[in-house]
C-alpha positions in Angstrom: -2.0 -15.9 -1.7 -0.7 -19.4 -0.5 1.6 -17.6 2.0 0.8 -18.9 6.1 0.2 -15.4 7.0 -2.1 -14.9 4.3 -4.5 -17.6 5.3 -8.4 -16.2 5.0 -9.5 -19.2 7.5 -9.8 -17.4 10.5 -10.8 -14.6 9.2 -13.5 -15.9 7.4 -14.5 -18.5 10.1 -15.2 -15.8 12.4 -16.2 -13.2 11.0 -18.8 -14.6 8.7 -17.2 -13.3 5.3 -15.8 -15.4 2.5 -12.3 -14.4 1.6 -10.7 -15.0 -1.6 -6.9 -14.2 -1.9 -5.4 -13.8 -5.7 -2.6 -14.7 -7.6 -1.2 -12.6 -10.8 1.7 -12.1 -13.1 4.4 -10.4 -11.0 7.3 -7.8 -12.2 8.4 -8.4 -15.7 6.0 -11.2 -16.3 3.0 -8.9 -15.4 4.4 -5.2 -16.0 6.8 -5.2 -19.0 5.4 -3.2 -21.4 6.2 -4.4 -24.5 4.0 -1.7 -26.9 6.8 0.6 -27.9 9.1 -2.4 -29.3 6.6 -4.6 -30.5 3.7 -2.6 -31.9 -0.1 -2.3 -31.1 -0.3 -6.1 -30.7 1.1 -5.7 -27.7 -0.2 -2.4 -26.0 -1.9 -3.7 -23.0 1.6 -6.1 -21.4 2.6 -3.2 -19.0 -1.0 -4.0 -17.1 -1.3 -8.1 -17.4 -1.3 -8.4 -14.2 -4.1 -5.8 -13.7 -6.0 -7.6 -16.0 -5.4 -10.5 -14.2 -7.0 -9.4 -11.2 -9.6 -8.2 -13.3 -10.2 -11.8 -14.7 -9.9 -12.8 -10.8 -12.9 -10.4 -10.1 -14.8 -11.5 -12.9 -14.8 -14.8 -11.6 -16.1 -13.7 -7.9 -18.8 -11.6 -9.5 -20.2 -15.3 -11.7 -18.9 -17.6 -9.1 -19.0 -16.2 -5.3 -22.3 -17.1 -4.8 -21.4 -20.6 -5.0 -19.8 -20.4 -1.9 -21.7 -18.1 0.1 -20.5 -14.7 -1.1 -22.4 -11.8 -1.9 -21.0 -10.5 -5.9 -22.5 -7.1 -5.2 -20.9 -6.7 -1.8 -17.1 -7.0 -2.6 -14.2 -5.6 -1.0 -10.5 -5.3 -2.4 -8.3 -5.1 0.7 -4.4 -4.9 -0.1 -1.2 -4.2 1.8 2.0 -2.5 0.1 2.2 -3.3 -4.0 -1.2 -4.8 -3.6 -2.7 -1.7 -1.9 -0.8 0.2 -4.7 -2.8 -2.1 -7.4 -5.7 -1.4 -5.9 -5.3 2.3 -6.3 -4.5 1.6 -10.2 -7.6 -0.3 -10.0 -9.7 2.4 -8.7 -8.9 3.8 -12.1 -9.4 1.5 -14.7 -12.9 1.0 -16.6 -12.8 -2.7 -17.2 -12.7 -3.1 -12.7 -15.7 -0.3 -12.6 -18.4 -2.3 -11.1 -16.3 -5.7 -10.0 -16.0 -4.4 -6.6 -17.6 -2.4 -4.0 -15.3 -0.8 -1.0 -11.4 -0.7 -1.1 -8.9 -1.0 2.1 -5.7 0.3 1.3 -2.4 -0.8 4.2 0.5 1.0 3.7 -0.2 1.0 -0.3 -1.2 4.3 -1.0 -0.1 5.3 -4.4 -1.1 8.5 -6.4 1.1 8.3 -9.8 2.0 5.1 -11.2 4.1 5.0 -14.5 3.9 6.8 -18.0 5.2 5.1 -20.8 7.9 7.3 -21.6 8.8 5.5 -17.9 7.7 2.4 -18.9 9.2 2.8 -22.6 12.6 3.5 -20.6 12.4 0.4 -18.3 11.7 -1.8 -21.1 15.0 -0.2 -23.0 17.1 -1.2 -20.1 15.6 -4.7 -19.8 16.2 -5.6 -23.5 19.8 -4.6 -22.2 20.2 -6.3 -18.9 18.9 -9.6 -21.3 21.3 -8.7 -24.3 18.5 -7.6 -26.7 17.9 -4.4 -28.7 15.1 -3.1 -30.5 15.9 -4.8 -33.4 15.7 -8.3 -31.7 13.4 -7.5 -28.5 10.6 -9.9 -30.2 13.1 -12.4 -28.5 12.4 -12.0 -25.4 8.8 -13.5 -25.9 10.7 -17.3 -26.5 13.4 -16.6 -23.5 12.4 -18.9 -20.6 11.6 -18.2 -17.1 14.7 -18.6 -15.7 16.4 -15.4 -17.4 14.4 -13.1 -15.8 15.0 -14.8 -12.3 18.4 -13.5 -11.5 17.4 -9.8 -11.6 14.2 -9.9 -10.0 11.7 -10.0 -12.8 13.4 -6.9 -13.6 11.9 -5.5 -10.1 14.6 -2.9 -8.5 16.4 -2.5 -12.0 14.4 -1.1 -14.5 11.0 -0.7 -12.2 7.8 -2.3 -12.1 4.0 -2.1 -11.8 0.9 -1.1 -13.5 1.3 1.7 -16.3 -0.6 4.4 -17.7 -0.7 3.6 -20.9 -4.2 5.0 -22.4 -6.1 1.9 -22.7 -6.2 -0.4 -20.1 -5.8 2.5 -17.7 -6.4 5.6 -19.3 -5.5 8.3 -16.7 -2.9 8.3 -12.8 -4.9 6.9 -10.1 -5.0 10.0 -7.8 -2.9 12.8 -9.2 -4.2 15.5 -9.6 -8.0 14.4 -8.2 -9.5 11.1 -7.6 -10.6 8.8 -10.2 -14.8 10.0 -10.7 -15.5 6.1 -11.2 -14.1 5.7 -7.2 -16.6 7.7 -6.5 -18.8 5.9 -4.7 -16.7 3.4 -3.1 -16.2 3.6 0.8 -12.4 3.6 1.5 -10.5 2.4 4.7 -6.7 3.5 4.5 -3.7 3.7 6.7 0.1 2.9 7.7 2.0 2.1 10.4 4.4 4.8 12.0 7.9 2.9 11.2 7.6 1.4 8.1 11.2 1.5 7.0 12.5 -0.4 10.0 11.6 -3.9 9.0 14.4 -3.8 6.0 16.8 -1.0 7.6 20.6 -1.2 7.6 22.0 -1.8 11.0 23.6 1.2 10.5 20.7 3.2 10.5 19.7 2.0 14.1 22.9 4.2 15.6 22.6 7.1 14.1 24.0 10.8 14.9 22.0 13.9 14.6 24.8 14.6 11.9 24.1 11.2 10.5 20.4 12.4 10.6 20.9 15.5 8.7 23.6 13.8 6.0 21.3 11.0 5.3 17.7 13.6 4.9 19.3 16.4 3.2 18.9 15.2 -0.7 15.5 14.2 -0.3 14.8 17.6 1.5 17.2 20.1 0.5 16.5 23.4 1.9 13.8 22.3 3.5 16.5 20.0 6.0 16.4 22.5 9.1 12.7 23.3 9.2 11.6 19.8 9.5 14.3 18.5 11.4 13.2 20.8 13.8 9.8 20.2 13.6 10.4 16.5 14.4 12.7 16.8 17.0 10.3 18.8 18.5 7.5 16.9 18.5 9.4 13.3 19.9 11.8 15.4 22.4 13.1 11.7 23.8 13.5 10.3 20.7 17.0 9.2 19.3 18.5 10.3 15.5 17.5 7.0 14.2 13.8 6.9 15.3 13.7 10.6 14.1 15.3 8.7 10.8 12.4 5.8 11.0 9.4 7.9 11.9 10.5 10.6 9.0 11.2 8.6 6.1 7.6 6.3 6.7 5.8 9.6 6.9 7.2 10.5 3.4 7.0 7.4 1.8 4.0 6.5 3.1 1.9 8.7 5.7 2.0 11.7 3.2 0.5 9.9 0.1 -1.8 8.3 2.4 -3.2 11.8 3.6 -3.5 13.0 0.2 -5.3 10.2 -1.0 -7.8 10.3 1.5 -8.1 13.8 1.6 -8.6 13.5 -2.9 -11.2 10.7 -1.9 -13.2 12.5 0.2 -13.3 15.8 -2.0 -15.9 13.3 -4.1 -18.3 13.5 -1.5 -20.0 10.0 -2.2 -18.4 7.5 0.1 -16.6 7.7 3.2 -13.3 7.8 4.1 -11.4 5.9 7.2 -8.1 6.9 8.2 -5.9 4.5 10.7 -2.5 4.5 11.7 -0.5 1.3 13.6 1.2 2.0 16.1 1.9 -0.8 18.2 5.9 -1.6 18.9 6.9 -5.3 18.4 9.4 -6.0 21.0 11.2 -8.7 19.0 14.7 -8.0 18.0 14.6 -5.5 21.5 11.6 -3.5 20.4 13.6 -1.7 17.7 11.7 -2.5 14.8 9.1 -0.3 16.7 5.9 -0.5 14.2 7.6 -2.0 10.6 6.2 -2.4 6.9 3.5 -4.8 7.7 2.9 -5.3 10.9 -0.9 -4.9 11.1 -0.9 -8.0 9.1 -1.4 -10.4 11.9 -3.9 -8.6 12.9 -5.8 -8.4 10.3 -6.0 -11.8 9.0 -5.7 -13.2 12.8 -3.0 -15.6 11.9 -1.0 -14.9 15.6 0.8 -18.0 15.4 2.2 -17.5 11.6 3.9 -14.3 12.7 5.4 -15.2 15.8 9.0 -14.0 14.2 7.6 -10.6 13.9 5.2 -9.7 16.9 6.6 -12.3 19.2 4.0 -13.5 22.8 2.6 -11.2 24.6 -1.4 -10.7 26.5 -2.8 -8.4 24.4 -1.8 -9.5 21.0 -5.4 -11.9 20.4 -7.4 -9.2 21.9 -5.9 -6.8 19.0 -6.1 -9.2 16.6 -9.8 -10.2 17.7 -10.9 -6.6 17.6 -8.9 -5.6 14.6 -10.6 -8.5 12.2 -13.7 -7.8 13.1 -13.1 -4.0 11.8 -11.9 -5.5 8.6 -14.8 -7.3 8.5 -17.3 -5.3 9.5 -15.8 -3.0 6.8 -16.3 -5.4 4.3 -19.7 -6.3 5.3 -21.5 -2.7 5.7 -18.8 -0.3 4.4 -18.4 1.2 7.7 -15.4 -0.9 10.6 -17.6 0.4 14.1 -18.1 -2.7 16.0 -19.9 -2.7 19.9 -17.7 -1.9 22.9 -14.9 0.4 20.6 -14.0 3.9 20.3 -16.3 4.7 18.0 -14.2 5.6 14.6 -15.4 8.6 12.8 -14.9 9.3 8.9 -12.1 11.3 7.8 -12.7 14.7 6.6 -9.9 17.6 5.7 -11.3 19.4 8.4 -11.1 17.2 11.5 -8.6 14.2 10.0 -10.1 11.6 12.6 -7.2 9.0 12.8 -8.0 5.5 14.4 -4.8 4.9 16.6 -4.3 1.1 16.2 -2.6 0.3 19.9 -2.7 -1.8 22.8 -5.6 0.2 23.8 -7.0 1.7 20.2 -7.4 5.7 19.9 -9.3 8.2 17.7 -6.8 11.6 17.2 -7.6 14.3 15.3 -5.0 15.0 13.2 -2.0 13.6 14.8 1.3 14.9 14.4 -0.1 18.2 12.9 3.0 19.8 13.0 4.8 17.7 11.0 2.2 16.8 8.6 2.1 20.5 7.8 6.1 21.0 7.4 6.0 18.0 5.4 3.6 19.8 2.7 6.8 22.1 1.6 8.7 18.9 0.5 8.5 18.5 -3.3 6.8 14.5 -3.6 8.9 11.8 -3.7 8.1 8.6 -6.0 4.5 7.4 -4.3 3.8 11.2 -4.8 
């Protein structure tokens, strides 16, 4: 929340909104679930730091007003683990009523942990910290510091909100959408090359046999068909940006249809669908659209991300146009602002997809093909 790029000035200054960012417990210190070695005491640790945004809401529902916000008029907006939190949010009874419309950014998340999971991650952080089940009520006097070296456990033993029957009681969107989202208006979306903001620079020279070696566990006999399909489709693009556009369409473009699509079954809210797909031309335009790069945008903090979009004409234009969307969103639960393609809700039927661009573009169902190949693919760990 203190981050530069994470600043709410402008985007409160002119947009008329009051914008409140939060800070929680993070990986082991928010989601180490403690319940199955330390008894009923401790049931709810794998979701403090759900609770924490909970307290955080709580507060902006008894205090907002203060400062010129509106407590029955709240939106959660959140990119990547905090879109994801949102989603767990969207299913857990003590959030019901603490806020009003959701935009999710490259976050979508259907399944979160069960605590056999979380059971099993705990088990292999009590060894990573030379404990055992006998002495885990240790690690409640260990200091900061010795969870530091492995990342709060994050990339070892996992992380993030749990299932556990209490605090959230059910998976966010698997099979359906939670009934207590119901009513809440949902904007949601990605951008078309997530993976290439933390790619190997290996991966940017890649062969079609490179291609196919690196794709075929995830997609087993499924490897020709979509290969195909997406070769097809982007006839002058290389291996690598067949690599890029592939593997952010199944960790995040799939889960993001599906969650839409699960959303809008309820009937009771609308549903926006975007997709960024502006090209950075920092490091040679290579990155193409990566993990994150609507931020900017969004919060209109141009000058905080020069590293990542760079200088060019259109770039406060976008992020002018793009804030006020958010904005707007949050204000009326529906982004159409004067002089813009007009965005129309997301159904199953006609998938209306705002094309975030240079010059922004409403597609129905974009990349078809490939969305429908992708179906066949068993789901992968955002589901």
């Amino acid at each position: 929340g203190t981050e530069p790029g994470n600043d709410g000035s402008h985007l409160a200054r002119e947009n008329d909104v009051v914008v409140v960012t939060v800070n929680h417990r993070l990986n082991a210190f928010g989601y180490l679930y403690l319940g199955d070695v330390l008894g009923p005491a401790y049931a709810d640790s794998g979701n403090l730091a759900q609770l924490d945004i909970v307290a955080a809401l709580e507060w902006v529902r008894d205090n907002i007003d203060q400062f010129g916000g509106d407590p029955g008029n709240v939106t959660l907006f959140g990119h990547s683990s905090g879109g994801s939190k949102i989603c767990a949010l969207m299913a857990m009874p003590a959030a019901k009523g603490l806020f009003h419309k959701v935009i999710i950014e490259s976050g979508a998340t259907l399944k979160i942990r069960d605590l056999e999971k979380a059971a099993g991650a705990t088990a292999k952080a009590l060894g990573i910290l030379g404990l055992t089940r006998d002495t885990a009520e240790k690690v409640l006097t260990l200091p900061t510091d010795a969870f530091l070296p492995f990342g709060g456990l994050a990339g070892n033993v996992g992380s993030g909100p749990v299932v556990d029957g209490r605090s959230i009681p059910r998976q966010p969107f698997e099979p359906d959408a939670p009934p207590q989202a119901a009513g809440i208006p949902l904007m949601i979306g990605s951008a078309e090359t997530e993976m290439t903001g933390s790619a190997l620079p290996a991966d940017f020279s890649m062969t079609m046999e490179d291609l196919r070696t690196r794709m075929a566990p995830q997609l087993g006999d499924k490897l020709d068909a979509v290969l195909a399909t997406y070769t097809a489709g982007r006839p002058t693009a290389t291996p690598s940006e067949i690599y890029f556009f592939l593997t952010a369409d199944l960790r995040t473009t799939k889960p993001t249809l599906l969650l839409a699509e699960r959303q809008t079954v309820q009937n009771q809210a609308p549903v926006f669908l975007y997709r960024m797909a502006w090209r950075t031309p920092v490091d040679g335009g290579r990155l193409m659209s990566p993990h994150g790069i609507e931020l900017p945008f969004v919060w209109n903090n141009l000058d905080a991300s020069r590293g990542l979009i760079g200088y060019g004409d259109e770039l406060q234009p976008m992020a002018t146009r793009m804030s006020r969307m958010w904005a707007t969103f949050a204000r009326t639960g529906d982004p159409n602002i004067a002089d813009h393609v007009h965005w129309d809700r997301f159904t199953p039927e006609t998938r209306a997809t705002m094309v975030f661009d240079v010059d922004d573009r409403l597609i129905d169902d974009p990349y078809k093909s490939e969305r429908e190949v992708l179906l066949s693919v068993p789901p992968g760990p955002f589901g």
